[in-house]
C-alpha positions in Angstrom: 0.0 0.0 0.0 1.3 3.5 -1.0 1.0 6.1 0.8 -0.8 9.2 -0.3 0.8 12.3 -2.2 0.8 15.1 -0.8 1.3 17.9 -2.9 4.5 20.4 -2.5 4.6 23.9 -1.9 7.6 26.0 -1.9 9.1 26.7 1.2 11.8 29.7 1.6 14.7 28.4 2.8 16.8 31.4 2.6 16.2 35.5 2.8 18.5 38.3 2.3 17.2 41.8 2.7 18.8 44.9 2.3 18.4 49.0 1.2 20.5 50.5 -1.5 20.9 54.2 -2.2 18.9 55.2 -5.2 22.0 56.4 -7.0 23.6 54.1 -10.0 26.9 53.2 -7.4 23.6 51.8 -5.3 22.3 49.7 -8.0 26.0 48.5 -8.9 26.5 47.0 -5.2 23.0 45.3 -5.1 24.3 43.6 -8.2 28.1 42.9 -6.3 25.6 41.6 -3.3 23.4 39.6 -4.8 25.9 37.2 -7.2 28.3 37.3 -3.2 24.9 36.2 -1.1 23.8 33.5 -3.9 27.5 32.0 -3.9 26.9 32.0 -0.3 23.7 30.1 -0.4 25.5 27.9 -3.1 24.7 29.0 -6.5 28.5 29.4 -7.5 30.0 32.4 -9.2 29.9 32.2 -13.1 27.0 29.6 -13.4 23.8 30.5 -15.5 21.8 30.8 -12.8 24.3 33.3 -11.5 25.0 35.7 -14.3 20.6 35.5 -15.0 20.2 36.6 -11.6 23.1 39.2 -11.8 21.6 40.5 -14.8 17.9 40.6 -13.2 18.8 42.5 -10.1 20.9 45.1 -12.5 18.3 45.9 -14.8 15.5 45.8 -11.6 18.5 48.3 -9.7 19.2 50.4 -12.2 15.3 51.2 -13.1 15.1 51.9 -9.3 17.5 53.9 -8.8 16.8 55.9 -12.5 13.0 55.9 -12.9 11.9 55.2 -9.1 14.1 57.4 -7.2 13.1 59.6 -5.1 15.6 62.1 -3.3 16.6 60.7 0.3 14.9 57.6 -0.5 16.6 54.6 -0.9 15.1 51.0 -2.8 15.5 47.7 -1.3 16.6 44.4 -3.0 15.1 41.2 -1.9 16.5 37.8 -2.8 14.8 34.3 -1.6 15.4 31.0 -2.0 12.4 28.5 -1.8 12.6 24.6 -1.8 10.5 23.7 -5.4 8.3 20.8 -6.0 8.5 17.4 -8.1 9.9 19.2 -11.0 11.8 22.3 -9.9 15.1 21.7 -7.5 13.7 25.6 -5.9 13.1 29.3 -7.3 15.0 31.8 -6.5 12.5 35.1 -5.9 14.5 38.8 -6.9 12.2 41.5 -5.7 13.2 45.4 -6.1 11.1 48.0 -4.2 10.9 51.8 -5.0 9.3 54.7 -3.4 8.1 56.2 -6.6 4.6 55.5 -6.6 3.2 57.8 -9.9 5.9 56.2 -12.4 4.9 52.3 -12.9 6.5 50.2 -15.7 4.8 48.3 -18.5 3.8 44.4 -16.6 4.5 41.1 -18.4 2.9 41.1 -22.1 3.2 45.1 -21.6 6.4 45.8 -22.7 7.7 47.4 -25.7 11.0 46.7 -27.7 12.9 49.8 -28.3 13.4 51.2 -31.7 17.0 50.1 -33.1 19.7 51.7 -31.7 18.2 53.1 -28.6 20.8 53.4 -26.0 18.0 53.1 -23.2 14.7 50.8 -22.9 16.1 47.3 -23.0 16.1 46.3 -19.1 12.6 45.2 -18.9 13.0 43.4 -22.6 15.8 41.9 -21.1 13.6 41.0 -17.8 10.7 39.3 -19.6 12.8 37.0 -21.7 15.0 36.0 -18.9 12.9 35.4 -15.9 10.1 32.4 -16.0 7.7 34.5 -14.3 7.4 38.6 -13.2 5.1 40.9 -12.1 5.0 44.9 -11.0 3.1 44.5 -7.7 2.1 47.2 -5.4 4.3 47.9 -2.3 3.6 46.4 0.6 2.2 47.4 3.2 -0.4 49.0 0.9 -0.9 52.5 0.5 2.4 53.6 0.5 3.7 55.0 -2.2 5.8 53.3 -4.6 6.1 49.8 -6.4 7.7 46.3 -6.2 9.2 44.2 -9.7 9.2 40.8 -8.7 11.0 38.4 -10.4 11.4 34.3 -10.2 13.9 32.1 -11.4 13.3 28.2 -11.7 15.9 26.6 -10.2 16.8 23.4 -12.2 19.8 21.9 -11.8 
């Protein structure tokens, strides 16, 4: 006799929080951080799952700290990593809050390639073809101003 399956949910195993100033030398260190706290958790330097993740929390960053900053404000990176189901090793959640409220970025199936040759506009292009899932949520807790890009990675390997 078997016993019965219980279905999975993810579980975080691991959290790393922390505020950057809203300035591009800000957005370069969350970057530095998050590779250093991934290699940490085991997700070694130079692996795909590394340089996606680098390149996530860059473009998430950098839009922070250019389109949602606000003066004296700072944005805070998120990073956790969650135990997956049957099919997925774990996910690995990058989160980026702002405190821009009035300036919200296209969502998933929103955004628009840049004409050829643009020097700006490609982060978010760059976001929805590498992450398996995002969203622009509202900050928590509700009602304050400003926004949250969430993006997951399926871990794999």
């Amino acid at each position: 006799m078997e016993a019965p399956v219980t279905p999975h949910r993810p579980r975080t195993e691991k959290l790393f929080v922390q505020r950057f100033s809203s300035t591009p030398r800000g957005a370069r260190l969350a970057r530095r951080l998050a590779v250093h706290q991934l290699h940490v958790w085991g997700v070694p330097y130079r692996t795909d799952v590394s340089d996606t993740a680098a390149l996530l929390v860059a473009e998430l960053a950098a839009n922070a700290a250019t389109h949602g900053r606000v003066p004296g404000r700072d944005f805070e990176l998120l990073l956790a990593l969650a135990s997956g189901g049957p099919e997925i090793v774990g996910t690995l959640r990058i989160e980026v809050t702002d405190t821009r409220g009035e300036c919200r970025p296209p969502g998933p199936g929103e955004v628009v390639a840049p004409p050829p040759g643009s020097d700006s506009g490609h982060g978010l292009v760059l976001v929805e073809a590498l992450a398996d899932r995002w969203a622009v949520l509202e900050r928590v807790p509700p009602g304050w101003p400003g926004k949250t890009v969430r993006a997951e990675l399926d871990l794999l390997y």
